[in-house]
Backbone of each chain as ProteinMPNN parsed JSONL, in Angstrom:
{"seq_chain_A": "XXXXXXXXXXXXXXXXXXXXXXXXXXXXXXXXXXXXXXXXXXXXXXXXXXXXXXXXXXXXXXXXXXXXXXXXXXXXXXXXXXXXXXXXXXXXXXXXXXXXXXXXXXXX", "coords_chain_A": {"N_chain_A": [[76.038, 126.895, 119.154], [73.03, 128.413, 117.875], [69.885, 128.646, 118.253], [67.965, 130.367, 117.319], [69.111, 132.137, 115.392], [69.56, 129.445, 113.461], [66.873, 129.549, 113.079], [66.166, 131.121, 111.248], [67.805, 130.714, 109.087], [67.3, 128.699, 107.63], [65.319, 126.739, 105.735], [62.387, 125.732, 105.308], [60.657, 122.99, 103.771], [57.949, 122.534, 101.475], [56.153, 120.569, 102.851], [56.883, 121.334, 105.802], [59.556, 120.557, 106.274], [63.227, 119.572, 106.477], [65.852, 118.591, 104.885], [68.299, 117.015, 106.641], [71.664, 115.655, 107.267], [73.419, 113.374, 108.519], [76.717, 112.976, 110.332], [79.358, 111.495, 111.057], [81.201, 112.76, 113.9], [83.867, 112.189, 114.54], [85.068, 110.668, 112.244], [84.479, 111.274, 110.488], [82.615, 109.785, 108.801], [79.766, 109.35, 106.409], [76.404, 109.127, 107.907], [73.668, 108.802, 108.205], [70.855, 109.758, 106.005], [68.122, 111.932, 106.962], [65.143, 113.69, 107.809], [63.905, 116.922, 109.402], [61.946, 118.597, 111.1], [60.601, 121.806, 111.954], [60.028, 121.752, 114.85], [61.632, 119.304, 115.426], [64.502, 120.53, 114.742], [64.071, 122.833, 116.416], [64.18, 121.071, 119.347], [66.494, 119.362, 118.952], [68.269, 121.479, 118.778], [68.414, 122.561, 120.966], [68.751, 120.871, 123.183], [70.603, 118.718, 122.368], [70.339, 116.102, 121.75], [69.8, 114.175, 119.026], [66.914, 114.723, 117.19], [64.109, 114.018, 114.689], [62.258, 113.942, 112.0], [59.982, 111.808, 111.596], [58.532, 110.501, 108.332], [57.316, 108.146, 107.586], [56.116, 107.317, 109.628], [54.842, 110.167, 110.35], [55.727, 111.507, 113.2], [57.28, 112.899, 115.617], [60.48, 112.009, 116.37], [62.943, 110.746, 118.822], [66.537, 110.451, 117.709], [67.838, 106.582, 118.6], [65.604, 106.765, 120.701], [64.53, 104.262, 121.188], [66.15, 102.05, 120.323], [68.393, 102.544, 121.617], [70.554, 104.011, 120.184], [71.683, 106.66, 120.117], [71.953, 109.825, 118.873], [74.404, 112.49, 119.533], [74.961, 115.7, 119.133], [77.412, 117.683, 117.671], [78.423, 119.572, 116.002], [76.486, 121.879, 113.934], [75.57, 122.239, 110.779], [74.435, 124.553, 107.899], [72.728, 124.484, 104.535], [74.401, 126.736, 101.698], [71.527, 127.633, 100.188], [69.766, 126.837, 102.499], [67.931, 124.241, 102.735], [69.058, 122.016, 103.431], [70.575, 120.523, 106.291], [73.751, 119.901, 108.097], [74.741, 117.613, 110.614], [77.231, 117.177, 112.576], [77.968, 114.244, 114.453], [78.236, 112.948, 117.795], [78.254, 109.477, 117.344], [76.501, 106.849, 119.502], [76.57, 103.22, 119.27], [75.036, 101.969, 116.237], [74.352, 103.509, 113.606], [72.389, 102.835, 111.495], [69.452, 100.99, 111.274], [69.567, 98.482, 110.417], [71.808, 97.594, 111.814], [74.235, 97.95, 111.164], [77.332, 100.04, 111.039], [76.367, 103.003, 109.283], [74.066, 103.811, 107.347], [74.817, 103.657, 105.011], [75.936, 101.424, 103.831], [75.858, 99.507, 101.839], [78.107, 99.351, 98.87], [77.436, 99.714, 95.691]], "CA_chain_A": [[74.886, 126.688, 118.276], [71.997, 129.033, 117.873], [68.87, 128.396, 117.842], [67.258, 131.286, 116.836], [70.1, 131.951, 114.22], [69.304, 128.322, 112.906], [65.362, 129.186, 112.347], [65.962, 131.864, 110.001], [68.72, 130.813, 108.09], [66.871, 127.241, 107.457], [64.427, 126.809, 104.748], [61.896, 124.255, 105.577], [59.933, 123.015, 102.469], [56.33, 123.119, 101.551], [55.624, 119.665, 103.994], [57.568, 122.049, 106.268], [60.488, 119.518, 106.349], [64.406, 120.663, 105.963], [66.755, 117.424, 104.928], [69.41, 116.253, 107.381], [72.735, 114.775, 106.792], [74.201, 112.957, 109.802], [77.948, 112.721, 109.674], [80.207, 111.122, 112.583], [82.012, 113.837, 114.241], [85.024, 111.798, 114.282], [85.539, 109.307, 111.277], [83.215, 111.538, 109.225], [81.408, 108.635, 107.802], [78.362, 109.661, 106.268], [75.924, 107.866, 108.636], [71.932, 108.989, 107.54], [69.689, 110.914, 106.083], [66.699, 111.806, 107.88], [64.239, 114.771, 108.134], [63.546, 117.601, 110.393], [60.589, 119.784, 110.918], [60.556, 122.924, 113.204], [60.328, 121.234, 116.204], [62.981, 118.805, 115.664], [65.062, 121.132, 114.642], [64.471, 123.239, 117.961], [64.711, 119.812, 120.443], [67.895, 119.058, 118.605], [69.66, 122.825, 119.256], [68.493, 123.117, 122.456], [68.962, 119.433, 123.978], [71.784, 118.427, 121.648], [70.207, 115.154, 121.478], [69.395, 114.605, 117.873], [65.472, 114.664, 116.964], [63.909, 113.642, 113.542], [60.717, 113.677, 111.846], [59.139, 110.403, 110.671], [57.997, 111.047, 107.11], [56.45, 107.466, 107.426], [55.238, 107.511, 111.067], [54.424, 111.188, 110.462], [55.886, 111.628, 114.359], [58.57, 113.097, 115.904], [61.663, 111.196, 116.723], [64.691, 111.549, 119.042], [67.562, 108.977, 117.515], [67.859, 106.259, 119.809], [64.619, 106.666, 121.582], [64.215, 103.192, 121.475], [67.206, 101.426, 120.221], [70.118, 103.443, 122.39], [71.84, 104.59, 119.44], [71.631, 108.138, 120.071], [72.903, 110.96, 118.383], [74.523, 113.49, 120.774], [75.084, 116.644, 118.702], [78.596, 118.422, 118.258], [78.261, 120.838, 115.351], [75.188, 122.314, 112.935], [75.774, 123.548, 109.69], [72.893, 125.064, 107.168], [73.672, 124.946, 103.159], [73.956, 127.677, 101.096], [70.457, 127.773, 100.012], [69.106, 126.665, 103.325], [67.271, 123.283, 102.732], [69.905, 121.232, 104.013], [71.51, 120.681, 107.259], [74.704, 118.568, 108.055], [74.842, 117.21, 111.497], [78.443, 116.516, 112.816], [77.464, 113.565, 115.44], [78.736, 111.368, 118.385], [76.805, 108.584, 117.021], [76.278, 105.732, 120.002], [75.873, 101.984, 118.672], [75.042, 101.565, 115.025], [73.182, 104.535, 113.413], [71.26, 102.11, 110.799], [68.647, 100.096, 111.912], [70.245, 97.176, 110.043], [72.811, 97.254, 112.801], [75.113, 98.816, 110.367], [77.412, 101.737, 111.746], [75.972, 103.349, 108.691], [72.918, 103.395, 106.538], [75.567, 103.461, 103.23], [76.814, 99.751, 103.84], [75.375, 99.088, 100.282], [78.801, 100.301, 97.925], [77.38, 99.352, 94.15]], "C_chain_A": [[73.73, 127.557, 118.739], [71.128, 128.877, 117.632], [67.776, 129.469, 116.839], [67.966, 131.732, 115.177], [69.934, 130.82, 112.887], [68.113, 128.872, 112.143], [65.755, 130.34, 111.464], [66.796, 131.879, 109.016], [68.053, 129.076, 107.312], [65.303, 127.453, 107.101], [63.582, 125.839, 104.693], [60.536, 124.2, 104.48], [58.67, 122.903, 102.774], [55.292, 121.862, 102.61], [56.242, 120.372, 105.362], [59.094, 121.694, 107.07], [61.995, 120.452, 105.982], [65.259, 118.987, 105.564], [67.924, 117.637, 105.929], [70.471, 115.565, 107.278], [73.439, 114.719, 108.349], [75.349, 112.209, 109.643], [78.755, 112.39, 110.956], [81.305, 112.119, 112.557], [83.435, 113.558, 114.146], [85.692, 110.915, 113.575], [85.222, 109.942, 110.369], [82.378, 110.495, 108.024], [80.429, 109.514, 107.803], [77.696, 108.927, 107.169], [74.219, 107.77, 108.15], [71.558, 110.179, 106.925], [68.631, 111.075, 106.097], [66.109, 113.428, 107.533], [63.755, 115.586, 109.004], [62.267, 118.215, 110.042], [61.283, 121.079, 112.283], [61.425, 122.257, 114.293], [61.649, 120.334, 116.299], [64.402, 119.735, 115.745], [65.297, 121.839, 115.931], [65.134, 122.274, 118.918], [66.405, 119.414, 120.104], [69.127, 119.91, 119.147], [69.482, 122.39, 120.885], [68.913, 122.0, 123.928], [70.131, 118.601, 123.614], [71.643, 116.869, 121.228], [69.507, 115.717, 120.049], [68.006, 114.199, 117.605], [65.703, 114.947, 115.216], [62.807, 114.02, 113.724], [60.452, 112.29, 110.953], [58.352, 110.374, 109.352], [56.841, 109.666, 107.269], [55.319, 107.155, 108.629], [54.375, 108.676, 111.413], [54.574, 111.533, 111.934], [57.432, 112.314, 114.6], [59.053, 111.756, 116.539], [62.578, 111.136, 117.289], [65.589, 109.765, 118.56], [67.719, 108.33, 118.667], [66.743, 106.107, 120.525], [64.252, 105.109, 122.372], [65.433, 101.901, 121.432], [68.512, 101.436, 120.968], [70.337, 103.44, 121.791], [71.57, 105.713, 119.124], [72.65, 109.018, 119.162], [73.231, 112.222, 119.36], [75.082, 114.82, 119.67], [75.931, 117.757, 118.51], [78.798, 119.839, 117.528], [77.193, 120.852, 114.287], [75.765, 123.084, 111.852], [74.9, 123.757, 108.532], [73.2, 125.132, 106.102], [73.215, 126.301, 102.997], [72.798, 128.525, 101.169], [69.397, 127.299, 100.917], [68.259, 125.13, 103.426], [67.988, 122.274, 102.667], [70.712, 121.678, 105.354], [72.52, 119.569, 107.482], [74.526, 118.75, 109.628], [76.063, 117.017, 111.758], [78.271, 115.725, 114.557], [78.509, 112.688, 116.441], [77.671, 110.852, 118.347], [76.951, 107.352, 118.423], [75.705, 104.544, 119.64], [75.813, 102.757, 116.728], [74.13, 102.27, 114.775], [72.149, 103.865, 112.643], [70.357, 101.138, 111.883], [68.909, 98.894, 111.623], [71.375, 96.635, 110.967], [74.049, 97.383, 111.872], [75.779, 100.298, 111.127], [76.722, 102.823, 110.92], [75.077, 103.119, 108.085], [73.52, 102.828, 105.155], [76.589, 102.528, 103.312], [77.158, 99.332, 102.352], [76.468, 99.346, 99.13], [78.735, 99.371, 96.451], [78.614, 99.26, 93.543]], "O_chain_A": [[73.412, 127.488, 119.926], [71.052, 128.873, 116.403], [67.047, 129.187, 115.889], [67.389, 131.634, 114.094], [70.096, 131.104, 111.701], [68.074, 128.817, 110.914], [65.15, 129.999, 110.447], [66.77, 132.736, 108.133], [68.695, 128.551, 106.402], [64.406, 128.01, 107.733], [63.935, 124.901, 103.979], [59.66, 125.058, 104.369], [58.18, 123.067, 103.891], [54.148, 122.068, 103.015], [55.921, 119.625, 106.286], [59.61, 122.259, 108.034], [62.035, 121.561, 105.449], [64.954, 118.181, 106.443], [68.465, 118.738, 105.822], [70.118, 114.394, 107.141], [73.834, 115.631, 109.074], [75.363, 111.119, 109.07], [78.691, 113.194, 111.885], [82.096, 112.344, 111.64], [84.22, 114.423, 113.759], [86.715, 110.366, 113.987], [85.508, 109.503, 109.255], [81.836, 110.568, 106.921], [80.127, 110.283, 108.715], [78.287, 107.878, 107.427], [73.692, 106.715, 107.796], [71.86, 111.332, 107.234], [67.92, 110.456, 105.305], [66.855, 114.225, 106.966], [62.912, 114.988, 109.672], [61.71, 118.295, 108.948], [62.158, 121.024, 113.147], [62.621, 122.171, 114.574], [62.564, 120.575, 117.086], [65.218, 119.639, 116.662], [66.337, 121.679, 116.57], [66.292, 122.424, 119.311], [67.288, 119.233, 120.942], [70.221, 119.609, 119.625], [70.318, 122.004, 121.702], [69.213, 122.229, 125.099], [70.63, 117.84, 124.442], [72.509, 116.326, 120.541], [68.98, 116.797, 119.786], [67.888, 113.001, 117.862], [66.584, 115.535, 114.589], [62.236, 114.356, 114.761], [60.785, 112.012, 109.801], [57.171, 110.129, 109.598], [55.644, 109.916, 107.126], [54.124, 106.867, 108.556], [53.493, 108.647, 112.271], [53.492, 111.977, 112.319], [58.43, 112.212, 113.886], [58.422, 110.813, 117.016], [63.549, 111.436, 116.594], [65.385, 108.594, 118.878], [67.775, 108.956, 119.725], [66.816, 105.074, 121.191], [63.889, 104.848, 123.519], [65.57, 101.03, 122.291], [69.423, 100.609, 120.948], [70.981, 102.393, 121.849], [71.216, 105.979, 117.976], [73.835, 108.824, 118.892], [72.317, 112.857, 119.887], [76.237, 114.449, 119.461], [75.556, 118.829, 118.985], [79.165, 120.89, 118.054], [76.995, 119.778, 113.717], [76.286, 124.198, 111.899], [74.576, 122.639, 108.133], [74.162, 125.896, 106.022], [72.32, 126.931, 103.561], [72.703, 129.6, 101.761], [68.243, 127.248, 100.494], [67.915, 124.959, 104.595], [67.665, 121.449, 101.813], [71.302, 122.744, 105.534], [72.253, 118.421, 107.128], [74.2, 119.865, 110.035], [76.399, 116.332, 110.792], [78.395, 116.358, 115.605], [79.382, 111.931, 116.017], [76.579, 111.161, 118.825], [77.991, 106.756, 118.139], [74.476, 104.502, 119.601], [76.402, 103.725, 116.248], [73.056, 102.102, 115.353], [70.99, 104.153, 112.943], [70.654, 100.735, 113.008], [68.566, 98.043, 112.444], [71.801, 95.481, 110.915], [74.931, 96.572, 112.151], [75.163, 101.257, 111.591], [76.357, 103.76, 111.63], [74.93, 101.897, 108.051], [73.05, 101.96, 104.419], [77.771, 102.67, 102.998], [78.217, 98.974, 101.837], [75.852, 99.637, 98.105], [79.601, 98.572, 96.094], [78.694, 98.984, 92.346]]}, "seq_chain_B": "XXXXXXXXXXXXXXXXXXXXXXXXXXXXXXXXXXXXXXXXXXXXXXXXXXXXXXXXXXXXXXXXXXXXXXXXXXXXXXXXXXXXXXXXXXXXXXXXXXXXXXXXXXXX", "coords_chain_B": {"N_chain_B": [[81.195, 99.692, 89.917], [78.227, 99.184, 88.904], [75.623, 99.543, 86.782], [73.311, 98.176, 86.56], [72.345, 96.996, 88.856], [72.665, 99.278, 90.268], [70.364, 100.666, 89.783], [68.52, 98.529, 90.255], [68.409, 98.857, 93.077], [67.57, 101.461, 93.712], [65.552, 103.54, 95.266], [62.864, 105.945, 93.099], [61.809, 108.405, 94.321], [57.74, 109.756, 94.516], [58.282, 111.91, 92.87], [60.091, 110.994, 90.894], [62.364, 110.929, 91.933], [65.575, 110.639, 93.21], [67.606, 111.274, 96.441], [71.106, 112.558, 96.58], [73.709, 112.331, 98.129], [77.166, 114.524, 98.187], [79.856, 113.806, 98.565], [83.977, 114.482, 99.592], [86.206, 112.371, 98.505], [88.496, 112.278, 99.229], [89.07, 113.95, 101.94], [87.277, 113.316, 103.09], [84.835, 115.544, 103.504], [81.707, 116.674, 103.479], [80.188, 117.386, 100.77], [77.901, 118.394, 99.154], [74.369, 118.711, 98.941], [72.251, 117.176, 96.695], [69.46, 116.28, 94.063], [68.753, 113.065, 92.29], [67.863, 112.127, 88.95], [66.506, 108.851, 86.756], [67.565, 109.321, 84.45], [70.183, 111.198, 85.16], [71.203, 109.563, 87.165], [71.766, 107.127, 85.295], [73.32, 108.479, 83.575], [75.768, 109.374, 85.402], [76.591, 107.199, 86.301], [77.565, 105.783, 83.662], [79.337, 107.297, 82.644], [81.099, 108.494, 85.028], [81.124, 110.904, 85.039], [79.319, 113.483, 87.456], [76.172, 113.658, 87.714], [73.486, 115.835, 88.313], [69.687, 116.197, 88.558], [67.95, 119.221, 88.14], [65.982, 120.673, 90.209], [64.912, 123.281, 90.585], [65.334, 124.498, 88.205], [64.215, 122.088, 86.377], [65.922, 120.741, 84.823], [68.411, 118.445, 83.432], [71.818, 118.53, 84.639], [75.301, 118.075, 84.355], [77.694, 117.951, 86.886], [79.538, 121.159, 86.735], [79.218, 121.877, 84.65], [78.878, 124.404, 83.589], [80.892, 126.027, 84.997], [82.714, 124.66, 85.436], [83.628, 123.052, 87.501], [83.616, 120.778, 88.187], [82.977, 116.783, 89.167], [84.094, 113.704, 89.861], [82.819, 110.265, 89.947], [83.732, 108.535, 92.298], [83.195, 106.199, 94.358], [80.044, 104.728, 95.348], [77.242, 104.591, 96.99], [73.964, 102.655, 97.787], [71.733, 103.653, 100.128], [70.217, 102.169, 102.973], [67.391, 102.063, 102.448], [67.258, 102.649, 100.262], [66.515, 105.028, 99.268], [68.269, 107.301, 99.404], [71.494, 108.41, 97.697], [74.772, 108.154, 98.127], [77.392, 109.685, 96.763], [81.378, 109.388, 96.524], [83.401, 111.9, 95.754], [85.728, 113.033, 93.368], [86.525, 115.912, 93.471], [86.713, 119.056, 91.383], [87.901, 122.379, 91.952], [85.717, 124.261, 93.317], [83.018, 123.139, 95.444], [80.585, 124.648, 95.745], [78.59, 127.246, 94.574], [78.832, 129.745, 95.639], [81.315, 129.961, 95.666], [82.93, 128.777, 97.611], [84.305, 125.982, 99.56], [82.602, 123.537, 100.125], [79.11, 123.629, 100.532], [78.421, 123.282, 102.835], [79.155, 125.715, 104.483], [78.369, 127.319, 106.368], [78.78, 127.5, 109.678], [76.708, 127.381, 112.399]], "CA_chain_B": [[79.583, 100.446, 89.927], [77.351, 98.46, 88.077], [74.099, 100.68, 86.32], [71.698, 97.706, 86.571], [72.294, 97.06, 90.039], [71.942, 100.272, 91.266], [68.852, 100.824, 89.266], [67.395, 97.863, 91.19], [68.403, 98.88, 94.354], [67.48, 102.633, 94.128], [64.452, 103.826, 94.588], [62.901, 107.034, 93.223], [60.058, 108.894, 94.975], [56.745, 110.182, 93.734], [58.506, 112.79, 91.823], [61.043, 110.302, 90.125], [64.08, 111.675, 92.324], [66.802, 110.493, 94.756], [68.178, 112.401, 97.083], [71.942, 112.266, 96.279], [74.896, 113.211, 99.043], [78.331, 114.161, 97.602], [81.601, 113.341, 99.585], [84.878, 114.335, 99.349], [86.732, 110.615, 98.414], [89.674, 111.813, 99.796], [88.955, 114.16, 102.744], [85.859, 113.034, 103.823], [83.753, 116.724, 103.35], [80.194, 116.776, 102.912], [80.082, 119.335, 99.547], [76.568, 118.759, 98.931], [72.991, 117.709, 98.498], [71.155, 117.464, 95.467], [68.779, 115.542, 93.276], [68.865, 112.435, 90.578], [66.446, 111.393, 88.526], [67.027, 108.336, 86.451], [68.734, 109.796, 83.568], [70.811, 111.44, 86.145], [71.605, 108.306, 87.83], [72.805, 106.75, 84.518], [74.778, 109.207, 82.794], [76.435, 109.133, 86.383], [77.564, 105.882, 86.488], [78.298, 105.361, 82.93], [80.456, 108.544, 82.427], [81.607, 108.83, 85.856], [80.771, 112.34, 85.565], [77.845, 113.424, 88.381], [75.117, 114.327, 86.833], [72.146, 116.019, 89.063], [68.14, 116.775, 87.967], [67.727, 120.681, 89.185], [64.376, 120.866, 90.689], [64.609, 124.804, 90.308], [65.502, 124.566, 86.233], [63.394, 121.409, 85.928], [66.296, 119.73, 83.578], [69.354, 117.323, 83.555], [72.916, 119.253, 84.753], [76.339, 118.226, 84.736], [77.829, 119.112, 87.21], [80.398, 121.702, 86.314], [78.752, 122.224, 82.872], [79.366, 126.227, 83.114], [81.655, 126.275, 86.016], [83.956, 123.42, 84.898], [84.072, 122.475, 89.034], [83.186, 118.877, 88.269], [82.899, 115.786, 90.176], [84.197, 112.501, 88.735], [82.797, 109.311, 91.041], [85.086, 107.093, 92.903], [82.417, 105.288, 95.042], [78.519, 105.082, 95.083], [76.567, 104.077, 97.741], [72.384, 103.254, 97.885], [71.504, 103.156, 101.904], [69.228, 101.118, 103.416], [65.952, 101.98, 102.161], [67.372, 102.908, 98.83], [66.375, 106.661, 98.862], [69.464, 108.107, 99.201], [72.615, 107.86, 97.411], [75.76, 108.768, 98.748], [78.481, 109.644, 95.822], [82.542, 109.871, 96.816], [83.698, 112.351, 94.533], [86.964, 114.05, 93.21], [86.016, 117.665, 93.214], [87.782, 119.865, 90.712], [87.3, 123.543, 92.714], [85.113, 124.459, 94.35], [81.377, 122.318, 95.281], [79.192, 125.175, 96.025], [78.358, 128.407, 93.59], [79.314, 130.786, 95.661], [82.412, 129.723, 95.8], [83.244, 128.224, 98.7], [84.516, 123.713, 98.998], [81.44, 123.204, 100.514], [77.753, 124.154, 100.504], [78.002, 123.416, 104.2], [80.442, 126.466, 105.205], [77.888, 128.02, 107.154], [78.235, 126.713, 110.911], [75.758, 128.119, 113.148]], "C_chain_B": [[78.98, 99.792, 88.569], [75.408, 99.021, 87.919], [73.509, 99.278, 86.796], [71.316, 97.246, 88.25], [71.712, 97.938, 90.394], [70.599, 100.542, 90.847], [67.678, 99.663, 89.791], [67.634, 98.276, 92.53], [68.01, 100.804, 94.822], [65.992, 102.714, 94.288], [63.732, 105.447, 94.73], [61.323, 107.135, 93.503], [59.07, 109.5, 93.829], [57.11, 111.037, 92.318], [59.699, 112.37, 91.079], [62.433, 110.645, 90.518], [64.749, 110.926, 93.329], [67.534, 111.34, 95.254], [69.914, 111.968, 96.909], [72.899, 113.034, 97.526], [76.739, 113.063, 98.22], [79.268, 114.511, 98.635], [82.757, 113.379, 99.058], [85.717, 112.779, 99.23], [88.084, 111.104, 99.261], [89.946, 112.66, 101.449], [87.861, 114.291, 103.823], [84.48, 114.742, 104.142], [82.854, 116.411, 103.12], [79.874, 117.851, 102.284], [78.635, 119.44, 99.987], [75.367, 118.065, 98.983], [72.48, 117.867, 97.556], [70.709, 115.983, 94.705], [69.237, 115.212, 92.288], [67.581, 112.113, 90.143], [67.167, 109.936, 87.591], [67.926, 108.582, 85.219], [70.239, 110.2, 84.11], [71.68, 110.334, 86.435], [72.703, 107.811, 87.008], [73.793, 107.397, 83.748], [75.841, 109.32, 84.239], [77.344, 108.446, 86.385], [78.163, 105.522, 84.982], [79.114, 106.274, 82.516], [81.419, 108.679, 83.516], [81.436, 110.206, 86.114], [79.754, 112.7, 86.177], [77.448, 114.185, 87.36], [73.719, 114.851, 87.707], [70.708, 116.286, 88.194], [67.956, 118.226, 88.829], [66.146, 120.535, 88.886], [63.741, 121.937, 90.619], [64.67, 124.857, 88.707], [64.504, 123.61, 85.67], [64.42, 120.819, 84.487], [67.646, 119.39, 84.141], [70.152, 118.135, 83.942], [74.407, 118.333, 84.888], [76.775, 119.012, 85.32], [79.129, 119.44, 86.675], [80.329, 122.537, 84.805], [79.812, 123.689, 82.512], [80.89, 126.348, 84.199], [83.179, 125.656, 86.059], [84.52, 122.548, 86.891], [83.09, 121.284, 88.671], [83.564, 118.193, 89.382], [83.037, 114.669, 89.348], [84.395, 111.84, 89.94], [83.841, 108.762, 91.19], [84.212, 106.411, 94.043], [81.055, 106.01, 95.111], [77.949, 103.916, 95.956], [75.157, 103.858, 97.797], [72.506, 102.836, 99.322], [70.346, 102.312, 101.673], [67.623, 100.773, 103.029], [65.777, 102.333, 100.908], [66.681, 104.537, 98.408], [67.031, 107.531, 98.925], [70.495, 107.839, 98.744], [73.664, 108.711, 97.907], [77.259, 108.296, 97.438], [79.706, 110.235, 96.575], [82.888, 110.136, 95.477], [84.945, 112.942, 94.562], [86.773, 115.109, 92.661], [87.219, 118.628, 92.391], [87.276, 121.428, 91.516], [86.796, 123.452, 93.459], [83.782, 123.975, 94.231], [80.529, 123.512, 95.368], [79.664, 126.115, 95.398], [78.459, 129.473, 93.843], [80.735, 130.902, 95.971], [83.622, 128.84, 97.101], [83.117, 126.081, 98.713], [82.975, 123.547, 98.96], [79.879, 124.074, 100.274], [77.338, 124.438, 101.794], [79.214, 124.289, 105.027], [79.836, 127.325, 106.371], [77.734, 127.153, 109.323], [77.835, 127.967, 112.152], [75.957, 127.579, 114.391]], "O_chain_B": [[79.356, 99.995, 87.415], [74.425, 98.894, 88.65], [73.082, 99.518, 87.925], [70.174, 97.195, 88.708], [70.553, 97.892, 90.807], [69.721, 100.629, 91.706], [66.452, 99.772, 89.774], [66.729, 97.867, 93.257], [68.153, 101.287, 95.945], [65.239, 102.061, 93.565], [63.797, 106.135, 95.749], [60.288, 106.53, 93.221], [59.365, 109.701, 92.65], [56.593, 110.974, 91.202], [60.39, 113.266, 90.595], [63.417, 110.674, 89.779], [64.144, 110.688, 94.374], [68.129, 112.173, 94.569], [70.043, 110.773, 97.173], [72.749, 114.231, 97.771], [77.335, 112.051, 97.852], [79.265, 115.484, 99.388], [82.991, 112.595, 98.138], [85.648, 112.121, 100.269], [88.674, 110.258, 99.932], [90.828, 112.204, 102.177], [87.645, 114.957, 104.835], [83.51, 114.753, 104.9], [82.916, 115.538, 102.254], [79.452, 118.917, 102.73], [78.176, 120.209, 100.832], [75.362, 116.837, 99.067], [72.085, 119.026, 97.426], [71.336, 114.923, 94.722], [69.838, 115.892, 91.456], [66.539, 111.893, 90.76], [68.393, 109.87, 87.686], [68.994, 107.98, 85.105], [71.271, 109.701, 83.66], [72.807, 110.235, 85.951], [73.902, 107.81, 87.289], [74.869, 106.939, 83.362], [77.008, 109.348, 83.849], [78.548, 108.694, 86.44], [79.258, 104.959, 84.999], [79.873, 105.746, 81.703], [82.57, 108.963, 83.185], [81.57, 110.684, 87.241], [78.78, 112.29, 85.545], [77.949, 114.952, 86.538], [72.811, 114.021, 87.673], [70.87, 116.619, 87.02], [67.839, 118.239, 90.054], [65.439, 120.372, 87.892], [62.514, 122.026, 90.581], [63.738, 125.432, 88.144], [63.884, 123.956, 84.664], [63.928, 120.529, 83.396], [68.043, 119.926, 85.175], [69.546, 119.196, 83.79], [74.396, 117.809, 86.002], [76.735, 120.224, 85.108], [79.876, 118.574, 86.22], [81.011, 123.357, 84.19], [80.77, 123.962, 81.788], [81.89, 126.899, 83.739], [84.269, 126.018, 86.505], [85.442, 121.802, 87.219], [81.912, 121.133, 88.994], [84.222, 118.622, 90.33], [82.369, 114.507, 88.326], [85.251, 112.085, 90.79], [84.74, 108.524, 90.384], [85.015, 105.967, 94.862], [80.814, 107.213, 95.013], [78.091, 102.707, 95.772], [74.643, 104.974, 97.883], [73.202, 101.895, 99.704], [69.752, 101.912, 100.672], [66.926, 99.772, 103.195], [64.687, 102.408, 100.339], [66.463, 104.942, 97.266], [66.64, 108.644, 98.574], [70.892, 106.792, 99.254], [73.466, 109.911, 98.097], [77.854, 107.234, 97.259], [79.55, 111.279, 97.209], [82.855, 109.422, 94.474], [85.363, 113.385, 95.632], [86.835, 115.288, 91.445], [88.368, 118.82, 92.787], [86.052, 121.512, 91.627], [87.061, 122.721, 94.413], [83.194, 124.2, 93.173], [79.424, 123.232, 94.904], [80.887, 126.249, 95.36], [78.334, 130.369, 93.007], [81.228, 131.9, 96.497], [84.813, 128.533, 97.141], [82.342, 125.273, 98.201], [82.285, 123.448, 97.945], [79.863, 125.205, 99.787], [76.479, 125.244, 102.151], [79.973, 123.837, 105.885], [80.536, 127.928, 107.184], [76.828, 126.534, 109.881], [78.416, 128.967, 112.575], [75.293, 127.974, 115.349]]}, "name": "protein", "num_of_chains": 2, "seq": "XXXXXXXXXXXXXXXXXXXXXXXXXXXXXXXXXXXXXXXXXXXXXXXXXXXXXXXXXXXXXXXXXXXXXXXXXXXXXXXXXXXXXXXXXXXXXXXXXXXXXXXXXXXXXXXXXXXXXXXXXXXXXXXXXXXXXXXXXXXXXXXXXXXXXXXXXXXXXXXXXXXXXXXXXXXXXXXXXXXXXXXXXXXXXXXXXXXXXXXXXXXXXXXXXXXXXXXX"}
């Protein structure tokens, strides 16, 4: 994973945000989707722990920080058109905050 | 999949959209990301055919319209806070426009 590679192929919108899709490296469950900025984005390549941005806290975030259910970081991939990234994660514990392995418990 | 459900349990942001994730149903891929609005939403669920809002065209799309690479649901998820939906789809072709399954072929 490249960091530098990452920032210019990744399109971060006019809040300077990129969307996130966090996907278990080995079940591929969908598990969240969250928000990066810059910085997360860097802390994430370069530490492999996974970092967010808080749209409602307006703060950075590393998954886990507080809960232990980290995201440890196995592969990055950038869409097409840049304003998406997929995450392929070892998720630790239950990525929702509902204590859900997933956020998409909910199937209508 | 029941429309009035999900229509209480979704919810769309300032600019009337949900962020939508589509999933292979049968090999677990992450094609894509893109936007619903509520029209979207319901021609979705009552056709089964996805239906996105393009944010670049500013109007309704089937997908596949021109391309004929459709998506016909087989599960629909709202997460936890109801701003994202997560559709399992049966992809005819190919998900992304330049041809390739995915949108996420780029790994960095």
């Amino acid at each position: 994973m490249n960091l530098s590679e990452a920032l210019k192929q990744v399109k971060f919108d006019a809040r300077g945000l990129v969307a996130a899709i966090a996907q278990d490296a080995k079940t591929g469950e969908v598990l969240m989707l969250a928000w990066m900025n810059r910085e997360a984005l860097e802390k994430t390549l370069q530490t492999k722990d996974v970092h967010y941005w808080s749209r409602s806290r307006d703060t950075l975030w590393r998954k886990g920080e507080t809960s232990g259910h980290t995201q440890k970081l196995k592969e990055f991939y950038v869409d097409c058109d840049g304003d998406t990234v997929l995450l392929k994660v070892e998720q630790t514990g239950p990525a929702c905050h509902t204590g859900n392995k997933t956020c998409f418990f909910n199937k209508i």
